[in-house]
N, C-alpha and C positions, 0 to 999 in steps of 0.2 A: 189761377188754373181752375177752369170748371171738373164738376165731379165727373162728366161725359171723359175730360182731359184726364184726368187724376186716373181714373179707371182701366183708361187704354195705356196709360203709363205702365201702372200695375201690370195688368197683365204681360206687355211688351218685354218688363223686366223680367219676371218668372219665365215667361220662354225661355230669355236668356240664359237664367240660371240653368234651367233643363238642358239646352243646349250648351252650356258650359261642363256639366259633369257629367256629360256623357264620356267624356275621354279619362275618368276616371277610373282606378281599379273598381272592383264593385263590390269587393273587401275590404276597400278602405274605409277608414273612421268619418269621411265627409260622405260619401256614398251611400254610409251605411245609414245617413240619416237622411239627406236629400236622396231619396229613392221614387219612382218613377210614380209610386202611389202617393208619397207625400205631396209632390212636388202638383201632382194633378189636383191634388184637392184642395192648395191652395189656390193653384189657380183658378179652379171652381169658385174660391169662396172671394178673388178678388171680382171675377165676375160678376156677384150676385149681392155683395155685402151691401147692404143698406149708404152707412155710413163710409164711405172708401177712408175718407181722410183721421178719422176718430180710428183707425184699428188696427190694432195689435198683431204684430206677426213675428213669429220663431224668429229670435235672433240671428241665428246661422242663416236661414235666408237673407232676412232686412243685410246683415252684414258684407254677403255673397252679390245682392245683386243690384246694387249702386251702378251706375255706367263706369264709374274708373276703377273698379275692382277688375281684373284683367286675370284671360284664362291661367297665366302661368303663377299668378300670384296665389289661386284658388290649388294648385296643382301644390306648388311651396308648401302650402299650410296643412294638405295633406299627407305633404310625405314629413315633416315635420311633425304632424301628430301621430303616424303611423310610426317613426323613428323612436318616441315615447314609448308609445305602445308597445313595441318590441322592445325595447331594451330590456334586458337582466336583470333590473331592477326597478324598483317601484310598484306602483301597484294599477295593475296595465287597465282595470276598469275607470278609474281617475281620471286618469289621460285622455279620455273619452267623452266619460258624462255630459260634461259640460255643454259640447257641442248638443245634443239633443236639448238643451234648456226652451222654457215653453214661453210664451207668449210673456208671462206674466214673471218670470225669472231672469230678468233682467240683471240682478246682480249675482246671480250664479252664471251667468255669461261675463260678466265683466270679469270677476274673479278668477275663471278658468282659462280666460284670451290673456291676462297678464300672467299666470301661475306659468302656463303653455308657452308665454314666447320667454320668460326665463329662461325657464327649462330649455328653451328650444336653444338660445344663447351660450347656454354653459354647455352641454354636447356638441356643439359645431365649437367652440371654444380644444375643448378635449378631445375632438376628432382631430382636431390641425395640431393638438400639441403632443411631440412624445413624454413630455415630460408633466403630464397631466391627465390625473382620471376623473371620470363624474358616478356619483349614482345620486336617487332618485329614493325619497318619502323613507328616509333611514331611518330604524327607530331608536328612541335613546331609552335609558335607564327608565323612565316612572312611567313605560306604557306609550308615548306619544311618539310622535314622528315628524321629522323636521323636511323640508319638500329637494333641497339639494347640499350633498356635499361633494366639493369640490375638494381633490387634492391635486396640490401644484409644487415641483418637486420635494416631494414627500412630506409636506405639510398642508393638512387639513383645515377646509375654511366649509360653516353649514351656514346656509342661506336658509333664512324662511320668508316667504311672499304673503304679503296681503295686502288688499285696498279698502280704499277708504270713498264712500260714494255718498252721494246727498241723504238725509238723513229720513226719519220717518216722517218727521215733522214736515220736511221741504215737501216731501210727496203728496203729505196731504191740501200741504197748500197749494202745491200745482193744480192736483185732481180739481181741488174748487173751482181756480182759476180758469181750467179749461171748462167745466160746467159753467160758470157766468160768463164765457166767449159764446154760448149757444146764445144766445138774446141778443150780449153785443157783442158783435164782431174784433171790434177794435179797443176793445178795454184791457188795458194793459198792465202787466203783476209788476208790481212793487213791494218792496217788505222794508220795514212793518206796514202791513195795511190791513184793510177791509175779511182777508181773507186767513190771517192768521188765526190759531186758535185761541181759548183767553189764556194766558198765562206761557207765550210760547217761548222757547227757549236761543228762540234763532232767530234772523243773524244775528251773532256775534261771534268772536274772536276766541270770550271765554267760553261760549258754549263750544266751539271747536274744539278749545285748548282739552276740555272735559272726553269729547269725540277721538282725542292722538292718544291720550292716556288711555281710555277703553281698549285702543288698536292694540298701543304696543303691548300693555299690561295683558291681553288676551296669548300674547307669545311666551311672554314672561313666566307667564304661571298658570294655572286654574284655577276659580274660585276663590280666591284668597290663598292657595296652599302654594310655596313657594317651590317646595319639591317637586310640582305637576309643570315641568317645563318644555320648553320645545329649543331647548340650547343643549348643547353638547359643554361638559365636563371641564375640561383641558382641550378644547381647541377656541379658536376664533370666531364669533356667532355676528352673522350680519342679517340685518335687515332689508328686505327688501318693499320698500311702500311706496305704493299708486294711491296718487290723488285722481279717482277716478268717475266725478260726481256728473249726469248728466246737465243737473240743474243744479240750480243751489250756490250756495256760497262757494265763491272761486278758493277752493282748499289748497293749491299749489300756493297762494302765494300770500293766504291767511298767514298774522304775525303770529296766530299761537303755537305754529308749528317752530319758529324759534322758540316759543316761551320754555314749548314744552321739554325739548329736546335741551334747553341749556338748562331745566330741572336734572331733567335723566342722566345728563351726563356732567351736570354739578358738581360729581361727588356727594354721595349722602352718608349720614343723616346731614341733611342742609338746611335751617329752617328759613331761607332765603328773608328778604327784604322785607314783605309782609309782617314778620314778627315786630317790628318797628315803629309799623304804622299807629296812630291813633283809634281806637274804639271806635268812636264815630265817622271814621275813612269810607269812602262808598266802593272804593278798587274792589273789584273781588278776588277773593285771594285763590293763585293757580299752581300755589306749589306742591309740590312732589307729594308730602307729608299730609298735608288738609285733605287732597285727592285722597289718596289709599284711605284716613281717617273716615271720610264720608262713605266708599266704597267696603272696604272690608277692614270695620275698626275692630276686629278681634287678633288681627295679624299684622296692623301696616305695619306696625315696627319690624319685623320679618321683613317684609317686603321691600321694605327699603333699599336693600341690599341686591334686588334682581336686577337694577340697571345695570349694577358691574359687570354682568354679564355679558350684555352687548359691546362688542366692540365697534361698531359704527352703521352708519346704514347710507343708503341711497335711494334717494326720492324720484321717482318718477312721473310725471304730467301724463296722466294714463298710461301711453306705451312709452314714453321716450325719457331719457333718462334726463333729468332735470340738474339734481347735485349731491353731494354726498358728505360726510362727516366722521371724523375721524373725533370713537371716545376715548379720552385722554386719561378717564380714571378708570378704563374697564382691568378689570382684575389681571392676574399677571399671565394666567395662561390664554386672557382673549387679547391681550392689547395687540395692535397690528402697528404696523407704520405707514406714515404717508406714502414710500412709494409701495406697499402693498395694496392699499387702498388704488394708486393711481392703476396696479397691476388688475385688479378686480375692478374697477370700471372699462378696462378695456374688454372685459368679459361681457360683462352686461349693455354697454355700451351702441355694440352695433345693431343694428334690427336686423330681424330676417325677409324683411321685403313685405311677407303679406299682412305686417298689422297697419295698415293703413285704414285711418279711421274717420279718413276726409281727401278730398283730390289732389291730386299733386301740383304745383306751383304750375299754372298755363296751362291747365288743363282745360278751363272752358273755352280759351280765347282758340285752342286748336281743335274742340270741339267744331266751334263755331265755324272754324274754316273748310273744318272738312263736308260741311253737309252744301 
């Protein structure tokens, strides 16, 4: 596609979008950002930009004005953020942010499209059930706050959401990568290669495995202090994690995501197989205990003890829900059972329509018919 092509694309979409949120409220949380001056000035700026194909544009658009995003789907998302927004709970600038993320905030968009269709899940979950509440960013005991708890008749289950996206490293070696496509068009990233840093850490499996420990350990605790948590006491603490990386190593389907996960949910203190091995072994060791030792050695032994807290989690392939796991040594007030687990995937389970993050099955082939 020539840039003259690319150019008049651009713009053609951006009308689109304009003409698409017109029939939105003008209070709402997508309105409130695609507004009649924003929306103008990028159009201006597809216009005018130098480089059309090199440039960065506000996520909420790039996301909005794809040809298979459809009006009623852009319509869904705002009444689903406005549903957030409003509810009784939470904390209603949250629910929002995100959508304004800039050019350059790509993973503060990522983060807030998976945080917001949970969310959006467990309320349409709790709207259809009488025998189910939700609320939103609850706080617990040491200060923090955990982003959902559901109860289902009359037991308590807290969800907390996070993802996992390509790492600093992957970024910089793309950025290279797209810097040396200006010369050659056709030289293509491979890793390990030419463009990695000296000493990098990626790909691999254990540098991932190091990348799940960081995630979930970030829930678990803070800084090392195992009191600084984002679980609840005496109920059920589930995880919710997106593998949500543009680039980079396929983290869905990375083995360290087992490694890691049958550390955590091991049962600790565990000093797994590693202890066994020979001095001169070159495996590198990715258990529970080395990790926390290398991270926070004034506390791992403390820390040991926070997996029991999780009772299971569910893995999602950015928006869709991938698979889930059931911990078998979580302490007595988090353990859940299978079919509770199977009861909570049917929560998180269904989509709400507008997180489509690519065309739908036939889409181009009726494209194609119709013109």
């Amino acid at each position: 596609m020539t840039d003259d092509r690319n150019r008049a694309w651009f713009v053609e979409r951006i009308e689109a979008v304009a003409a698409a949120v017109k029939g939105l409220p003008s209070e709402g949380p997508v309105r409130s950002v695609l507004t009649d001056e924003n929306i103008a000035k990028q159009r201006r700026r597809a216009e005018t930009e130098p480089a059309i194909e090199k440039a960065l544009w506000p996520p909420l658009l790039t996301y909005v004005h794809w040809p298979w995003f459809t009006v009623d789907q852009l319509r869904s998302l705002d009444e689903d953020v406005t549903s957030l927004r409003d509810h009784p709970t939470g904390t209603h600038a949250h629910a929002t942010a995100w959508l304004a993320a800039s050019a350059n905030e790509g993973r503060t968009w990522r983060s807030g499209l998976f945080e917001t269709s949970m969310k959006a899940r467990a309320l349409a979950f709790a709207n259809g059930n009488n025998n189910a509440d939700v609320a939103f960013d609850v706080p617990v005991p040491c200060g923090r706050d955990v982003d959902i708890k559901l109860t289902i008749e009359g037991r308590s289950y807290y969800f907390e959401c996070t993802i996992i996206t390509e790492s600093d490293e992957d970024q910089q070696v793309h950025a290279a990568w797209l810097e040396a496509r200006e010369e050659e068009p056709d030289l293509l990233l491979a890793r390990p290669g030419p463009f990695d840093p000296p000493g990098a850490k990626g790909p691999s499996p254990y540098y991932d495995a190091n990348r799940f420990y960081i995630k979930v350990f970030d829930k678990l605790q803070k800084d090392g202090d195992a009191a600084r948590t984002q679980t609840s006491d005496d109920s059920p603490n589930l995880l919710l994690l997106s593998c949500f990386p543009v680039f980079g190593s396929p983290l869905p389907f990375s083995p360290a995501l087992g490694w890691v996960f049958d550390e955590l949910f091991g049962g600790q203190p565990n000093m797994g197989s590693a202890k066994t091995l020979p001095p001169d072994f070159s495996l590198v060791d990715i258990s529970l205990l080395t990790f926390l030792r290398d991270q926070w050695p004034n506390t791992a032994l403390d820390l040991l003890g926070c997996p029991s807290r999780l009772s299971g989690y569910l893995m999602f392939n950015c928006l869709g829900l991938g698979n889930s796991r059931v911990n078998y040594n979580a302490g007595r007030p988090h353990r859940i059972s299978h079919a509770e687990m199977v009861m909570v995937e049917a929560v998180f389970g269904p989509v709400r329509g507008w997180e489509s993050l690519g065309p739908p099955r036939g889409w181009a082939g009726e494209m194609r018919r119709s013109r």
